[in-house]
Structure formats: C-alpha cells, structure tokens
Biotite code that builds the C-alpha atoms (Angstrom):
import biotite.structure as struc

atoms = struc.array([
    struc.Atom([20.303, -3.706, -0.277], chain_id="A", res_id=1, res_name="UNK", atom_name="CA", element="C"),
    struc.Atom([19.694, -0.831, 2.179], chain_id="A", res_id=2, res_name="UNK", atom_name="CA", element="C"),
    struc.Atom([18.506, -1.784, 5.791], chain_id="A", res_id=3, res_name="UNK", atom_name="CA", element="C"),
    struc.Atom([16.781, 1.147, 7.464], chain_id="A", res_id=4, res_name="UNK", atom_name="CA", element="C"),
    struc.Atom([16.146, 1.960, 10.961], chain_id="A", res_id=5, res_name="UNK", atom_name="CA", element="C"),
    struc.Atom([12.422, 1.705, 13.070], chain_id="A", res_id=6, res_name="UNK", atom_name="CA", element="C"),
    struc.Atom([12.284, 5.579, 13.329], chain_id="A", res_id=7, res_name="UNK", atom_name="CA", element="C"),
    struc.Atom([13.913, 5.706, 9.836], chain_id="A", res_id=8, res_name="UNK", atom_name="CA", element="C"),
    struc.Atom([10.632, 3.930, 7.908], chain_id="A", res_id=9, res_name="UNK", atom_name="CA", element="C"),
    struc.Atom([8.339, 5.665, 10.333], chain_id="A", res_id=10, res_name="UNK", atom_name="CA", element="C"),
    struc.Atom([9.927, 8.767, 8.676], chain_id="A", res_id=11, res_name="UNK", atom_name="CA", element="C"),
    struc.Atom([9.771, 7.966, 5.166], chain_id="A", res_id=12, res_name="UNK", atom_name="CA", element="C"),
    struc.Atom([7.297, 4.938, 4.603], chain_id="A", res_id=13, res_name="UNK", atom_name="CA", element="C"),
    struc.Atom([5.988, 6.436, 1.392], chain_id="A", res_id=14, res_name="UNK", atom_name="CA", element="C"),
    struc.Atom([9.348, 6.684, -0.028], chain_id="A", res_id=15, res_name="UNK", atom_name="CA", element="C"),
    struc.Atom([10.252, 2.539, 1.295], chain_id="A", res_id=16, res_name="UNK", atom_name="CA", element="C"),
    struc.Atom([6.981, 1.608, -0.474], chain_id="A", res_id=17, res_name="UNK", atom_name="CA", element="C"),
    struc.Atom([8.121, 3.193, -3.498], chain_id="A", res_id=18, res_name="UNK", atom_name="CA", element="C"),
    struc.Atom([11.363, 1.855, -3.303], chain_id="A", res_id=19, res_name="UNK", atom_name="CA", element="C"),
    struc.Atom([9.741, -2.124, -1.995], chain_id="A", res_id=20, res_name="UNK", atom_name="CA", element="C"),
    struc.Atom([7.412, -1.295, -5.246], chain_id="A", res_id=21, res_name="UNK", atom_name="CA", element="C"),
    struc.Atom([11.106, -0.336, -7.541], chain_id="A", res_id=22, res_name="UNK", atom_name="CA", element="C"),
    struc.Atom([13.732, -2.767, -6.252], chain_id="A", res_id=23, res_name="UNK", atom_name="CA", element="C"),
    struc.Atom([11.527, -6.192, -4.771], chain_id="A", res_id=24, res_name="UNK", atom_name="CA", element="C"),
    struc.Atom([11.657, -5.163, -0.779], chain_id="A", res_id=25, res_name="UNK", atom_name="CA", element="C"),
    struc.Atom([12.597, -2.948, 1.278], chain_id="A", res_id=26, res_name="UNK", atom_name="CA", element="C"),
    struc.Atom([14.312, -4.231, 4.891], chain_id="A", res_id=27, res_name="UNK", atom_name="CA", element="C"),
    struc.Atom([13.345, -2.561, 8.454], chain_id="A", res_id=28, res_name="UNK", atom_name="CA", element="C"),
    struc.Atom([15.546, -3.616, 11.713], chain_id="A", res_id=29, res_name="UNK", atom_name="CA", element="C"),
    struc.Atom([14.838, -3.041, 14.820], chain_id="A", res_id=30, res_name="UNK", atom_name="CA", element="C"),
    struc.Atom([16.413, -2.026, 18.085], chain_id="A", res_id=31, res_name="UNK", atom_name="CA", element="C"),
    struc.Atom([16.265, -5.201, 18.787], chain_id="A", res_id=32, res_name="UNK", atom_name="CA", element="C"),
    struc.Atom([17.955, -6.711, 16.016], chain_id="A", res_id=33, res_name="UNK", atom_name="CA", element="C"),
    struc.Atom([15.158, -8.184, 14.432], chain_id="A", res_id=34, res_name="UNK", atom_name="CA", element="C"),
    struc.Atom([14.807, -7.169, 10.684], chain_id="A", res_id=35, res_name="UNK", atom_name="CA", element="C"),
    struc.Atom([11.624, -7.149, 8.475], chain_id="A", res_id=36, res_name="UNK", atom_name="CA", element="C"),
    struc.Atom([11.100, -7.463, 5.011], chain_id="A", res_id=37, res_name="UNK", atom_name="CA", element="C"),
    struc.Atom([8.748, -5.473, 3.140], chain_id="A", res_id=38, res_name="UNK", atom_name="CA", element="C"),
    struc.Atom([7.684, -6.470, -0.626], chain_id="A", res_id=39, res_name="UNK", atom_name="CA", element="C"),
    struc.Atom([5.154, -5.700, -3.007], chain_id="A", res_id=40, res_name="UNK", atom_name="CA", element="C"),
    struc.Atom([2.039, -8.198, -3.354], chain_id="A", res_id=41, res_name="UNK", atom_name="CA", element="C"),
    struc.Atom([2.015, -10.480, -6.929], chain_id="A", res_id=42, res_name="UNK", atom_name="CA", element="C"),
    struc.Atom([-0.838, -10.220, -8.804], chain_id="A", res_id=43, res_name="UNK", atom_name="CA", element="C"),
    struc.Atom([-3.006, -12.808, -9.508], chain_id="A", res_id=44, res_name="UNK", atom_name="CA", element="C"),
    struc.Atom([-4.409, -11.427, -12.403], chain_id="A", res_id=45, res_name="UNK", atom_name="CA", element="C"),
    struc.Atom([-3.372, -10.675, -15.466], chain_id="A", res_id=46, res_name="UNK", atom_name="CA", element="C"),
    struc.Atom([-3.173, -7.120, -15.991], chain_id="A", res_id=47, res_name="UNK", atom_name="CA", element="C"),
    struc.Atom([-5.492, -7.180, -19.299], chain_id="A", res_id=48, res_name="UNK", atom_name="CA", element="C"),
    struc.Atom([-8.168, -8.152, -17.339], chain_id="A", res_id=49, res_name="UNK", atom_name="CA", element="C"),
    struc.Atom([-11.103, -6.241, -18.017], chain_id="A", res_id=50, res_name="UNK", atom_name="CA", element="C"),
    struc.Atom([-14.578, -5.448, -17.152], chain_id="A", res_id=51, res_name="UNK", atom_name="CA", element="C"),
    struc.Atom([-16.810, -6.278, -20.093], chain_id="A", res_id=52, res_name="UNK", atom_name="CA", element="C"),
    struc.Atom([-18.836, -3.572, -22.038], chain_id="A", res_id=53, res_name="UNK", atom_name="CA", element="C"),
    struc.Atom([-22.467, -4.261, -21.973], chain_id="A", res_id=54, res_name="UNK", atom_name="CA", element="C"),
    struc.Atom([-23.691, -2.556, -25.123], chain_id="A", res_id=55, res_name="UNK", atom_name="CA", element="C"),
    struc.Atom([-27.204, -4.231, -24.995], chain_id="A", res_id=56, res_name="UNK", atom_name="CA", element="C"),
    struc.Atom([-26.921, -5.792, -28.664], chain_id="A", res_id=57, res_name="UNK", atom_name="CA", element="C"),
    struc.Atom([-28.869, -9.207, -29.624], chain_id="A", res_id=58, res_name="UNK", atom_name="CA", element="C"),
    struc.Atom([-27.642, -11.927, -31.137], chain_id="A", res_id=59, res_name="UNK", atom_name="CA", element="C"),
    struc.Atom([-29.218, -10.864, -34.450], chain_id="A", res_id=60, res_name="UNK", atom_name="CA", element="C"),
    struc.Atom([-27.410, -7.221, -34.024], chain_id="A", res_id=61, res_name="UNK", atom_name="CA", element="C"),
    struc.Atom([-24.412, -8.756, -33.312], chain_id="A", res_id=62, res_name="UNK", atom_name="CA", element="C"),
    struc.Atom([-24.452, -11.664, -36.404], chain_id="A", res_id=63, res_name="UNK", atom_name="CA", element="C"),
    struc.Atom([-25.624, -8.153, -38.603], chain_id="A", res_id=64, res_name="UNK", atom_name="CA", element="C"),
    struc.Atom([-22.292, -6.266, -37.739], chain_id="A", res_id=65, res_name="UNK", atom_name="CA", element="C"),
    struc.Atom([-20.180, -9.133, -37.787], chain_id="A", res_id=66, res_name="UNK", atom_name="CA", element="C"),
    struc.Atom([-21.161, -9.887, -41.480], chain_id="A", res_id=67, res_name="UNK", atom_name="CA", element="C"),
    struc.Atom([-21.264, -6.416, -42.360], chain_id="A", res_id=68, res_name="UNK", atom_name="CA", element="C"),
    struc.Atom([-17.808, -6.195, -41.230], chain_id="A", res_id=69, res_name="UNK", atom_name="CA", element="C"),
    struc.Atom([-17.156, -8.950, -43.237], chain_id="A", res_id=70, res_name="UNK", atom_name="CA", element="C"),
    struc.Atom([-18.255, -7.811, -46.441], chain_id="A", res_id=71, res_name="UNK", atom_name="CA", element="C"),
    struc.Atom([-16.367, -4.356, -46.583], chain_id="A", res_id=72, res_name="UNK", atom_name="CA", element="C"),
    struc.Atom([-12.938, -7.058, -46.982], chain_id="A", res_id=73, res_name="UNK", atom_name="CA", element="C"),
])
C-alpha cells in the first residue's frame, strides 16, 4: 500500500480518489507522523434501484395489456 506525503495528495487528489475508488483507500501522512486513511463510501442501496416510470395507465389499462400479453403465448 502506498503512503503519500501532505503536499503529495494536495498535488494529485484526483488521482488518490481514483486510486481510494480502485484499490479500498488511499493513506496520507503527515509531517507530523500522523497518517490518514482515505476510502470510498458503501452504498446503501442497491445499485438497481430505480425511479419508477409513471405512465398514467388505470387499473383497467393495465389488467387489458397484461391479458393481452397473455394471449399472444
């Protein structure tokens, strides 16, 4: 795992995110010694969530095409 220098991310933070985003984190020390993590955010929802459609129909319409779709099998 790379460590990189203060001035270092500063430089290139688009390029850590990436990499955070690629490899699970990305770690930042300071002069200091102290070190930072950096990692991508989980989800918390599923990525085939998706806004619904709405088309208007009524429940007549909607019993109508699912019957017609029925009888072309």
């Amino acid at each position: 795992m790379n460590v990189y220098t203060y001035s270092e991310a500063r430089q290139k933070l688009a390029a850590l995110l990436d990499k955070a985003a690629r490899d699970g984190e990305v770690r930042i020390r300071r002069r200091d010694g102290q070190v930072f993590v950096i990692k991508p955010q989980t989800r918390r929802s599923s990525p085939l969530d998706i806004d619904g459609i709405d088309l208007n129909l009524t429940l007549p319409e909607i019993l109508q095409s699912i019957q017609e779709g029925r009888r072309s099998y």
